[in-house]
N, C-alpha and C positions, 0 to 999 in steps of 0.2 A: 674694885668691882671684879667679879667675873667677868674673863673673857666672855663676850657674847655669842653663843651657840645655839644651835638646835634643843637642845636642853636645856638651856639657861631661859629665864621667862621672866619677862619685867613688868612687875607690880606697880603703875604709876597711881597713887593715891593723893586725895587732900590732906594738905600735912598738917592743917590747923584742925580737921573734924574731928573730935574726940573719938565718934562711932569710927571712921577709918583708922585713925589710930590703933583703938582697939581690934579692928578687922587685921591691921597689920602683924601685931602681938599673936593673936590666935592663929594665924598662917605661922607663922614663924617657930611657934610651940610646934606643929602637927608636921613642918618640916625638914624631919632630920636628914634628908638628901641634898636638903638648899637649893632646890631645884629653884627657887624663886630669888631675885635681886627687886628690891623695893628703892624708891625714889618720891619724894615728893612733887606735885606738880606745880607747886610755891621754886620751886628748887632751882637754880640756871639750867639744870641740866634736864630734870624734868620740863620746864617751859620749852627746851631745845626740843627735846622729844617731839612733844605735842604738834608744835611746828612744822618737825619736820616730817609728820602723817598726815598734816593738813587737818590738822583737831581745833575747832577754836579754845580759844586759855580767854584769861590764863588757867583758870581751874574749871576742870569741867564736874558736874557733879557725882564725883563718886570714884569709882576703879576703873581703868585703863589697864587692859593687859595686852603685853608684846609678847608673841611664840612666834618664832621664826618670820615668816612674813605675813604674820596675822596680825592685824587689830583687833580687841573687842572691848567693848563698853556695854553699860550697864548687865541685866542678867547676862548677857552670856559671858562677861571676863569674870562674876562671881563664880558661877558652875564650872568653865575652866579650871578657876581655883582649887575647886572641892574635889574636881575628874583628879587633881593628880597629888590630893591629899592621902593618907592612908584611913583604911577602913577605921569608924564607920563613917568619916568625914566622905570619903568620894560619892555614898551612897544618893546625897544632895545632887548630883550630876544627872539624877533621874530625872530631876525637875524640869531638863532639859525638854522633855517628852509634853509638855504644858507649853501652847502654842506661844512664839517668842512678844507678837505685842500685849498680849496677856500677863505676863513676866515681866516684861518692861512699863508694866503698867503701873504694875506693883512697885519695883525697884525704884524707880522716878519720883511715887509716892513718899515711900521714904527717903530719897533721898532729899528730897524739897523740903523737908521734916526734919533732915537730921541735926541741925545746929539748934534747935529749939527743944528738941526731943533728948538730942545728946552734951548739947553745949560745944566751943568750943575751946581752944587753945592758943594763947597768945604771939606762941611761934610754933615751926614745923619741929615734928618729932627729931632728935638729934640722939644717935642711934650710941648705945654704951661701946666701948673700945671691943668689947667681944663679940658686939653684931654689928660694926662697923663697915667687914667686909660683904656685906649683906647689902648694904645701902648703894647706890648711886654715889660716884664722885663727880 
């Protein structure tokens, strides 16, 4: 793993949702800086995580993002996301501007949805040897 830094931002995702999965893959495409480390929240190390922000687990539904001494869930760890993707991906970061339980409204919807919507996966994503260092140990 990345050292953890101010610039390093950790993506704690459902490692069995096929939709996160695929959330993970497209993050990952859009960033050639690596600014992000992914972890499942299946994972020892992601359930440590969670614990130790005081989040109930073991899976919460959907993304969990860590930047410096931030937490966020639902919309606002996706917009996080997009804020530090490159153009036109960051441009979603507008969405912020749409009042936040209005967004989370939305977000919860799908995410309550997403294993029937998207299916999922028998075990957590297990990352190829060249985006290995990308993942949570």
């Amino acid at each position: 793993m990345h050292a953890r830094s101010n610039d390093v931002i950790v993506v704690l995702f459902d490692g069995v949702c096929n939709l996160c999965n695929a959330w993970v893959n497209f993050v990952i495409d859009h960033d050639p800086s690596e600014t992000f480390v992914f972890g499942a929240q299946q994972s020892a190390r992601g359930r440590a995580m969670l614990a130790e922000m005081g989040l109930p687990g073991p899976v919460l539904p959907g993304v969990v993002v860590v930047a410096a001494d931030r937490i966020l869930t639902d919309s606002a760890a996706i917009l996080e996301i997009c804020a530090r993707l490159a153009p036109p991906w960051r441009f979603f970061a507008l969405f912020r501007m749409i009042p936040r339980p209005l967004r989370d409204a939305v977000y919860r919807w799908v995410a309550r949805h997403r294993y029937a919507w998207f299916g999922t996966s028998a075990a957590c994503r297990i990352p190829t040897p060249e985006l290995a260092h990308r993942f949570l140990t």
